[in-house]
C-alpha positions in Angstrom: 80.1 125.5 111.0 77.7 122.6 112.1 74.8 121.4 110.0 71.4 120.0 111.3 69.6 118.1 108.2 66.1 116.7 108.4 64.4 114.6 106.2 60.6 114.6 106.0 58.5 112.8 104.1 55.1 110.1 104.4 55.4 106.4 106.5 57.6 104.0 104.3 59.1 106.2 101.6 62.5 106.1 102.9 63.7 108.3 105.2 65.4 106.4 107.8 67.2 104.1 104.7 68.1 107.7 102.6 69.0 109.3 105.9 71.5 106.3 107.3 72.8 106.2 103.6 74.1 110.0 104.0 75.6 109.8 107.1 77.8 107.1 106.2 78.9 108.7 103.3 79.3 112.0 105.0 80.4 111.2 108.0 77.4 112.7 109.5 75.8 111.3 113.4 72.4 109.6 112.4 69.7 110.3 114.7 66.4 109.0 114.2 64.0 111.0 115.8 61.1 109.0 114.5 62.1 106.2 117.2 62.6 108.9 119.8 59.3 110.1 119.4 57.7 106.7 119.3 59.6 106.0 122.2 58.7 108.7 124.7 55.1 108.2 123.2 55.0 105.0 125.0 56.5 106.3 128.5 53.5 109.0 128.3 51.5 106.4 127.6 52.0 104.2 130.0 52.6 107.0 132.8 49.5 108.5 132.0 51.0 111.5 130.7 48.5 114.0 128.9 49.7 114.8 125.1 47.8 118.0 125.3 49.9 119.2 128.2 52.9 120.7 127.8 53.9 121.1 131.0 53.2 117.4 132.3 55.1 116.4 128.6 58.1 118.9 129.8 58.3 117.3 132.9 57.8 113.9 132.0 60.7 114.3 129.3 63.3 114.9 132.5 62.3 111.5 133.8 64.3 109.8 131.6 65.6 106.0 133.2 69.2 105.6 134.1 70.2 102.1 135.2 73.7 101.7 136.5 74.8 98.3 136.7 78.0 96.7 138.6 79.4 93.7 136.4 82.5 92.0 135.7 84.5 90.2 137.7 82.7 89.9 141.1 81.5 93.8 142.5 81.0 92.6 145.8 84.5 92.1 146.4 85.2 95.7 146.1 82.3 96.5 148.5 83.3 99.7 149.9 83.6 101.4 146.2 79.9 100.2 145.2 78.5 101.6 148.2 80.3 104.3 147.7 79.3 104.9 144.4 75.5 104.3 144.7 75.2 106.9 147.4 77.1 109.3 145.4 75.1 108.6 142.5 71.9 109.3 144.4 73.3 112.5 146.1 73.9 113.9 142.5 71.0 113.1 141.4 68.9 115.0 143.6 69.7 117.8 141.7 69.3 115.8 138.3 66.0 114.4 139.4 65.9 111.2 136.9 64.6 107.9 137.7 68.0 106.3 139.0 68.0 102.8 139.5 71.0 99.8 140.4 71.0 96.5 139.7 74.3 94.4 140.7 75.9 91.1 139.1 77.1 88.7 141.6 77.4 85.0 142.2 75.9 85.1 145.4 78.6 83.1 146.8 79.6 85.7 149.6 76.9 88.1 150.6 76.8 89.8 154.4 74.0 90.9 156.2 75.2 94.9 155.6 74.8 94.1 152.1 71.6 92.9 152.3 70.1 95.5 154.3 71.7 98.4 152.2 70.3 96.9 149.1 66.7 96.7 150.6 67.2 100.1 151.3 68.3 101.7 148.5 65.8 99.0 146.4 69.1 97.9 144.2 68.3 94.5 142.2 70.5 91.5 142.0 71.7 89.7 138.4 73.0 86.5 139.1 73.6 83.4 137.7 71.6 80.4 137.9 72.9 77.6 135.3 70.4 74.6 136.0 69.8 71.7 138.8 72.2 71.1 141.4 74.5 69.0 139.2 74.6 71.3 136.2 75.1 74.3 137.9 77.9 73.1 139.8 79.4 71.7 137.1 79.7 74.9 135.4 80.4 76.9 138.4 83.1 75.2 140.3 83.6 77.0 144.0 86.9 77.2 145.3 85.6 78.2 148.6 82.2 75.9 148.9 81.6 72.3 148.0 78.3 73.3 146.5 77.6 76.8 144.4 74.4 75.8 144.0 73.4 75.1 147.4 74.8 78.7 148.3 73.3 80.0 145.7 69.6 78.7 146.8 70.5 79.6 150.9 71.7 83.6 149.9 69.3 83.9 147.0 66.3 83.9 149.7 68.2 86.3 151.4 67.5 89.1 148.4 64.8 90.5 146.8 64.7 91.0 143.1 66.8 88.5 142.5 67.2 88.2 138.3 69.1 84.6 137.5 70.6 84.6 133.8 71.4 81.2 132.3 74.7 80.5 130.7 74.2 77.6 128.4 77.1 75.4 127.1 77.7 72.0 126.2 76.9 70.3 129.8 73.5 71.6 129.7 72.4 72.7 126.0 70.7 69.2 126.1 69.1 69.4 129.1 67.2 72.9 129.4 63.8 71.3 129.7 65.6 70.4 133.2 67.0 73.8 133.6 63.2 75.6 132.9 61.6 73.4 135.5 64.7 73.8 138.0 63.3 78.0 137.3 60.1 77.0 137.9 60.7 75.3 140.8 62.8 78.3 142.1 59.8 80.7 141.7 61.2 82.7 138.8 58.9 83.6 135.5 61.2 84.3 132.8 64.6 82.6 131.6 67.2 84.0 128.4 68.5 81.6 125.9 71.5 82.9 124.6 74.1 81.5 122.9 77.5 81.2 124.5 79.4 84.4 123.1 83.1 84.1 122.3 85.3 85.8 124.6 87.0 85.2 127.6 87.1 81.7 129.7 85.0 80.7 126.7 87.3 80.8 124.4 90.1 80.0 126.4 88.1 76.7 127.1 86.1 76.1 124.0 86.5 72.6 123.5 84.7 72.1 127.0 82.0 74.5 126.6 81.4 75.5 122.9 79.0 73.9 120.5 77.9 74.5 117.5 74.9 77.3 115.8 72.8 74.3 115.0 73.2 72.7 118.0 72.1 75.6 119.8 68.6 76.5 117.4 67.8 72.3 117.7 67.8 72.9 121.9 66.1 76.6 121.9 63.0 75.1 119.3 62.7 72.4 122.3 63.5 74.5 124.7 60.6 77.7 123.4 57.9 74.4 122.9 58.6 73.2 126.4 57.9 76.8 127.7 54.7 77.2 125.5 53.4 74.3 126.5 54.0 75.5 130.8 52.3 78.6 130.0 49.3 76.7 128.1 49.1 74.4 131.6 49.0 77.9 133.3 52.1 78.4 134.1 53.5 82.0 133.3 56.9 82.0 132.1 58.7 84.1 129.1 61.6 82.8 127.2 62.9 86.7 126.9 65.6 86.1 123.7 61.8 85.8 121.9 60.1 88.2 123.7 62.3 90.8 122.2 62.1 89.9 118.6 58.4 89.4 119.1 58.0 93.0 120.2 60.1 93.9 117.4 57.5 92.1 115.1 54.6 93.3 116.7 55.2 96.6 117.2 56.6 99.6 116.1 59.0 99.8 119.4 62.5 99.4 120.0 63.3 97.3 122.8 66.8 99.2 123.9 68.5 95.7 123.5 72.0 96.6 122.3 72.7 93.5 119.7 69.1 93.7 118.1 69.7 97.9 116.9 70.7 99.7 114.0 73.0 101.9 114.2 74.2 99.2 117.0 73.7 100.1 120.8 77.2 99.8 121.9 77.8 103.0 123.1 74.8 104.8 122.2 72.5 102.9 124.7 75.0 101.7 127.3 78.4 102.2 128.6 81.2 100.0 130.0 83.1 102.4 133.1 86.1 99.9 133.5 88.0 99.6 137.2 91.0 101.5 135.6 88.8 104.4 134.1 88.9 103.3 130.9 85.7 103.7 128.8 84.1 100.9 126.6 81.1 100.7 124.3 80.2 97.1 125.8 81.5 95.0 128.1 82.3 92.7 125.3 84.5 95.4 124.5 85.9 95.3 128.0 86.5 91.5 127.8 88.3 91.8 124.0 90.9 94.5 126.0 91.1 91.3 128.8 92.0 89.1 126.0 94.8 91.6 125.0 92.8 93.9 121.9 92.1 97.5 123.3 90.8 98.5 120.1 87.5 99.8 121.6 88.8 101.7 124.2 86.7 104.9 123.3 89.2 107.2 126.6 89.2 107.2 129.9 87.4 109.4 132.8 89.7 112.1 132.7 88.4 113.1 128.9 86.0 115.6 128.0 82.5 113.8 127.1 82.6 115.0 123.9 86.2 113.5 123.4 84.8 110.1 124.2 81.5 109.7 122.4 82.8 112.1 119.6 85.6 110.5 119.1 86.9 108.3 115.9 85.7 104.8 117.5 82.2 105.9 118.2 81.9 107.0 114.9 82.8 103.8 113.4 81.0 102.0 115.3 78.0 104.3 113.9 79.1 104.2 110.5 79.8 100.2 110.2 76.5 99.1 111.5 73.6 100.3 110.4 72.4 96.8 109.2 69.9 99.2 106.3 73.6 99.5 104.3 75.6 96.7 105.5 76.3 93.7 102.6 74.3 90.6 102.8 71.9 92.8 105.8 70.9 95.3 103.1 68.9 92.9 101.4 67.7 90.4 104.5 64.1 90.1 105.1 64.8 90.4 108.8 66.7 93.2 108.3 64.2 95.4 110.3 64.0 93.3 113.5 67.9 92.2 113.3 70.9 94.6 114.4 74.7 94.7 114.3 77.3 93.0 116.1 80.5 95.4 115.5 82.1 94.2 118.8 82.3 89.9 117.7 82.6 91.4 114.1 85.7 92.9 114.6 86.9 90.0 116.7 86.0 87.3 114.1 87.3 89.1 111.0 89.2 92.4 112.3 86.6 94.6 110.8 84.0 96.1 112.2 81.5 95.0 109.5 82.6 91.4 109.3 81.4 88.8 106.8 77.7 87.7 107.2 78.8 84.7 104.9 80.7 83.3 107.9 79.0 84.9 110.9 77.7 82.7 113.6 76.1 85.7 115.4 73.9 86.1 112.0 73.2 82.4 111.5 72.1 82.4 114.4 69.3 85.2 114.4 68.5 84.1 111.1 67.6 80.6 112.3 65.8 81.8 115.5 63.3 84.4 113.4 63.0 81.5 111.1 60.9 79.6 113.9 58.9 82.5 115.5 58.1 83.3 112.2 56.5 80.0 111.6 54.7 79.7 115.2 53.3 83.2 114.1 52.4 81.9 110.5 50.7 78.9 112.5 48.3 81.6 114.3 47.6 79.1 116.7 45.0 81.0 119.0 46.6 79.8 122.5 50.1 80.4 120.8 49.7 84.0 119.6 47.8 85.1 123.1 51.1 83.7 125.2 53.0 85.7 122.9 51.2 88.6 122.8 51.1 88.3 126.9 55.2 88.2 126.5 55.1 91.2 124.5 52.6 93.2 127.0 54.3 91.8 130.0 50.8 90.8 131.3 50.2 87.7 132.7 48.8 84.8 130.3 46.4 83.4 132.7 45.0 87.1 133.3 44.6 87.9 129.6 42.8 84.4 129.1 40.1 85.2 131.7 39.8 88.8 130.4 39.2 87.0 126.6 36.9 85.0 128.0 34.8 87.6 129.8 34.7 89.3 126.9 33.3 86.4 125.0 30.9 85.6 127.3 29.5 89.1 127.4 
């Protein structure tokens, strides 16, 4: 017999903590409805949607986002299947009606002109990577093909719209990313993610070229976030996005549906790895652990039922070892509510899916970074707290600043 238990009660008495408590001892799926709620009450919101109509609600709840992405390895290279796949996706969805979207993760290095055009035409965006100035970028992206990635990067990156560069920062360049912001600048692109190098793959297998340590990393990001205050205070909009998120976490009562910064964690709850071989991961750093040799996060494979895959014994784990409200050391944090669980680098640090905060880089880390927007908050700098709160509303600072002053003036 299947159980459904709710647990009511005022703002702040518990529920969520008492609730997460339960299901870990029980066994039980935790689902917090509260953050659902708050969650579709910001899609009405922002689509306008009447909370007096029931019918415009019913119809708005259908319109739920799915974003497939093609990553790992280099899609392009198996063109035929991604096309293939995107129009199928968008002949099923016809019938499913939900606001289906693509984005694809290439280098850029090898692009046709068929590409191009289907991509304009079925609006898919482009992630790529974009690593710095000429010299840094091709130092960390060697071509075996061209005697510049950068400069192919620049001549097919004009070639695409929506074109979404992510930085990967290691030891050539985590001392020069005032260089590596302007080189974005330069570019024409408005926001840039400072994330630490994670440890899997050709980053572990060359660490002692690209690895540095947690405190070298916060030293460069403090620069780093000033540098980028101080473009937007010259009037140049640009978001540092690693900061945008906990800052919405702060200032608001919202999730942000990034996957290392939730409790329970998002792996597998708000994303999905579909592997080449039909094998089924929570995360692509879950994918690249199996790469390394670990399969231990293999949650099936196509052929299983869906209930057999996110039903199944891992998915619970995963559930039950990271809901950062009971974990030791995270239980008692005072970033506990902005914070989240890594289960995937836990497991590959320490072979256990709650690892050891004592020795975890990945909770250093977060610790450090919330350290210093907590003290530029605690500042309350004027000009500070407006480019943050223009981060946090996606709105342009320059536009909120004229909009301030109009009201002052009136």
């Amino acid at each position: 017999m299947a159980y459904s238990v709710a647990i009511d009660g005022p703002a702040g008495a518990g529920k969520s903590t008492i609730a997460k408590l339960i299901s870990r001892e029980m066994g039980y799926i935790y689902v917090d409805t509260g953050a659902m709620y708050r969650a579709m009450a910001v899609y009405f919101s922002k689509n306008k949607v009447n909370p007096e109509d029931e019918s415009a609600i019913n119809e708005a709840v259908k319109n739920v986002d799915i974003k497939i992405e093609y990553q790992g390895g280099e899609p392009l290279l198996n063109w035929d299947i991604v096309k293939e796949s995107i129009l199928y996706a968008k002949f099923v969805n016809k019938i499913a009606r939900k606001n289906l979207s693509f984005v694809i993760c290439t280098n850029l290095m090898q692009i046709s002109k068929e590409q191009i055009d289907f991509f304009k035409k079925h609006s898919i965006e482009i992630s790529t990577s974009l690593d710095g100035p000429k010299q840094l970028h091709d130092t960390n992206r060697k071509s075996r093909i061209f005697e510049s990635s950068y400069d192919k990067f620049i001549e097919n990156s004009k070639l695409v719209r929506d074109c979404a560069p992510l930085l990967t920062i290691t030891k050539t360049n985590i001392n020069k990313l005032r260089s590596v912001i302007d080189t974005y600048v330069e570019l024409g692109y408005n926001t840039i993610f400072l994330r630490a190098l994670n440890p899997y793959g050709n980053a572990i297998k060359n660490k002692s070229e690209l690895d540095y340590s947690t405190e070298e990393f916060i030293s460069a990001y403090k620069d780093a976030l000033q540098y980028i205050i101080e473009l937007n205070k010259k009037g140049i909009d640009f978001v540092e996005c690693y900061t945008a998120l906990f800052l919405t976490r702060i200032l608001t009562p919202f999730s942000t549906g990034f996957v290392d910064l939730q409790s329970p964690s998002g792996a597998g709850l708000s994303g999905v790895i579909y592997n080449y071989d039909g094998k089924v991961y929570p995360a692509d750093e879950a994918r690249m652990l199996a790469r390394m040799g670990d399969d231990y996060f293999c949650l099936g494979t196509v052929n299983e039922k869906f209930s057999e895959i996110f039903n199944g014994q891992i998915m619970h784990s995963i559930v039950k070892n990271s809901c950062v409200e009971t974990m030791p050391v995270c239980s008692e944090c005072v970033y506990q509510q902005y914070c989240g669980a890594d289960v995937i680098r836990n497991y590959l640090e320490t072979k256990d899916l709650m690892g050891d905060r004592r020795k975890s880089g990945f909770c250093r880390k977060n610790k450090m970074v919330l350290d210093y927007i907590f003290y530029l908050l605690n500042q309350n700098d004027e000009q500070i707290m407006d480019i943050f709160w223009s981060w946090v509303t996606r709105r342009p600072y320059g536009e909120m600043k004229l909009e301030k002053n109009q009201r002052q003036t009136c």
